[in-house]
C-alpha positions as CSV (number, residue, x, y, z in Angstrom):
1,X,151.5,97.1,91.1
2,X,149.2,97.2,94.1
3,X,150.4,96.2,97.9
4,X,147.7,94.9,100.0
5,X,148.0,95.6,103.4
6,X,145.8,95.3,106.5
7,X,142.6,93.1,107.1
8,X,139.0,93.8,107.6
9,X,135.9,92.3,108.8
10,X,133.1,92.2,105.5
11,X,129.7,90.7,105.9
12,X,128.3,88.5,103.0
13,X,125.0,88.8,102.0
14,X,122.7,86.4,101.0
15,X,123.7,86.2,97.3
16,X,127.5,85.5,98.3
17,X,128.1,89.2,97.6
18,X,130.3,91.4,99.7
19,X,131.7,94.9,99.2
20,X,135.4,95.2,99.2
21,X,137.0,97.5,102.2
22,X,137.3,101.1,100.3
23,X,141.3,100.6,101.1
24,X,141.5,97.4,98.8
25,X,139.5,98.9,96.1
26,X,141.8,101.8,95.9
27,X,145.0,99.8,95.8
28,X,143.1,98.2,93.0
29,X,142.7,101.3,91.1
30,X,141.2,100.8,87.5
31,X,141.6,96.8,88.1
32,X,138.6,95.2,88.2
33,X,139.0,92.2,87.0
34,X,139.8,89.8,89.5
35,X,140.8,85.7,89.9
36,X,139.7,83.8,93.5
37,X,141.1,80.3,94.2
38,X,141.2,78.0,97.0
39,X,144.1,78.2,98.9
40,X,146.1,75.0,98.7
41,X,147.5,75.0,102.1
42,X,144.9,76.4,104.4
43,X,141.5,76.9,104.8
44,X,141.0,80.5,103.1
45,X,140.7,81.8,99.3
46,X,142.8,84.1,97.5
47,X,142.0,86.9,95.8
48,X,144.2,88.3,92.9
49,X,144.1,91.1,90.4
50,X,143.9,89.6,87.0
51,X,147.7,90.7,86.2
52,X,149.0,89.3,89.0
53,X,147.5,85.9,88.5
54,X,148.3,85.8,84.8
55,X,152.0,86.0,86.3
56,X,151.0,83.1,88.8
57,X,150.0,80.8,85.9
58,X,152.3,81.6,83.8
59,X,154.6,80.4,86.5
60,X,152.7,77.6,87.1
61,X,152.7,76.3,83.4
62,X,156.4,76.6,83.1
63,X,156.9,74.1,86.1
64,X,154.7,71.2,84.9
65,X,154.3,69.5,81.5
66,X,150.6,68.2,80.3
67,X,152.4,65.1,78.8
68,X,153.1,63.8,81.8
69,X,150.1,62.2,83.5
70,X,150.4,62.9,87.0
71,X,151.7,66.7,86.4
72,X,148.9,67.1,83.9
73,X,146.3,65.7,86.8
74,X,147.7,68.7,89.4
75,X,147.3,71.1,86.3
76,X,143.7,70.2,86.2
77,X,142.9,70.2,89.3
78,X,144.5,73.6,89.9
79,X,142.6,75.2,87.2
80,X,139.5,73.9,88.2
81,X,139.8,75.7,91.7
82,X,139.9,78.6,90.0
83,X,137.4,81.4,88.9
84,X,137.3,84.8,87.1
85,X,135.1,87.9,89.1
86,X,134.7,91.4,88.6
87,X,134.3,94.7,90.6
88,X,130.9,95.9,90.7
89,X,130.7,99.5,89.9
90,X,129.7,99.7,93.5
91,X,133.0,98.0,94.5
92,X,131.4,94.5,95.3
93,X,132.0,91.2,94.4
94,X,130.3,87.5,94.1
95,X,132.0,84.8,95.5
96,X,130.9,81.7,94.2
97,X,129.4,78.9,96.8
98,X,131.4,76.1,96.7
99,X,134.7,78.5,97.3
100,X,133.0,80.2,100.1
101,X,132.0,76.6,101.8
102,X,135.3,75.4,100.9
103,X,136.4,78.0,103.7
104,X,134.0,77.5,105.9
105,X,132.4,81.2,105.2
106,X,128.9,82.0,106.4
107,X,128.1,85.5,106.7
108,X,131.2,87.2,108.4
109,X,134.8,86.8,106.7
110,X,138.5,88.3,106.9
111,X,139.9,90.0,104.1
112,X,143.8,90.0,104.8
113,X,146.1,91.9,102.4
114,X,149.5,90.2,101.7
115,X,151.5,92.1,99.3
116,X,150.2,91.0,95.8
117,X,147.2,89.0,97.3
118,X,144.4,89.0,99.6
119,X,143.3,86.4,101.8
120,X,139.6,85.6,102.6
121,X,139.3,83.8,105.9
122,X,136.5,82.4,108.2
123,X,137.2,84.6,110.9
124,X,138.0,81.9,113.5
125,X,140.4,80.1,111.2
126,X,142.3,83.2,110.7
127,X,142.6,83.9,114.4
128,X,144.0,80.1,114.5
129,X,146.5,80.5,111.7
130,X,147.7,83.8,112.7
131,X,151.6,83.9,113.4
132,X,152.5,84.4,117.3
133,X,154.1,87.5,117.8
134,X,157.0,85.1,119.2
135,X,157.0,83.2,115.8
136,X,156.4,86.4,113.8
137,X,159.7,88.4,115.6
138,X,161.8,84.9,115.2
139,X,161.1,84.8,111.7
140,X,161.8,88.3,111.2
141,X,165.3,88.0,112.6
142,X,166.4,84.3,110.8
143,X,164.7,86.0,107.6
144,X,165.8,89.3,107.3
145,X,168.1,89.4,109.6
146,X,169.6,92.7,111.5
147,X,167.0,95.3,110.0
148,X,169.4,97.8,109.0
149,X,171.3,95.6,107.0
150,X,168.1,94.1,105.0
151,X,167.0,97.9,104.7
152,X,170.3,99.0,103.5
153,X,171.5,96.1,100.9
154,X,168.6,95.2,98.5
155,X,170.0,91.7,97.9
């Protein structure tokens, strides 16, 4: 299973193609299918290998029912923000408009690993949504607590 780490600045081109950083594609290994969706809480797109968001859904399906109207309504709409890309044998990848405007993406964008996943940001809305170190150490602590101890027991 891959861990994306890191982030990198990628240009688009004019066909809303972009190569992905040589790191990524490596983590990908023989992966190349891939699934993008809009991210429902910011601004940005996620990007996951096909595995991973076949887990996601599955996920997904077990926590609503398509009987009942208003679940089936959020089951449509999050399938609909969803769509299915592929590696190049060059290592790019096609990003289809209306994802790419939902993020406010032009011609430069963030790719930001996290673990399973990796974001894809306008650059100046990752800059705004990025943790401050303050926050980031405080989390740390109330989350994981003493480091040793989180390091040591694998609870």
């Amino acid at each position: 299973m891959p861990i994306f780490t890191n982030k990198y600045t990628v240009l688009l081109d004019e066909k809303y193609r972009c190569v992905l950083p040589a790191p990524l594609k490596k983590e990908l290994g023989e992966d190349i299918k891939l699934v993008i969706e809009k991210d429902p809480f910011m601004k940005c797109l996620n990007l996951y290998p096909v595995h991973e968001w076949e887990r996601r859904a599955l996920k997904i399906k077990k926590k609503f029912t398509q009987d009942n109207p208003y679940q089936s309504a959020y089951l449509s709409r999050y399938f609909e923000e969803i769509a299915n890309i592929s590696l190049s044998d060059i290592g790019r990848i096609s990003i289809p408009k209306e994802m790419l405007e939902y993020a406010g993406i032009r011609k430069e964008m963030i790719f930001s690993g996290q673990a399973s996943l990796i974001k894809i940001w306008n650059p100046d809305t990752h800059a705004q949504s990025r943790m401050s170190d303050e926050d980031f150490a405080e989390m740390t602590k109330n989350i994981l607590g003493n480091e040793s101890d989180y390091f040591l027991n694998e609870n």
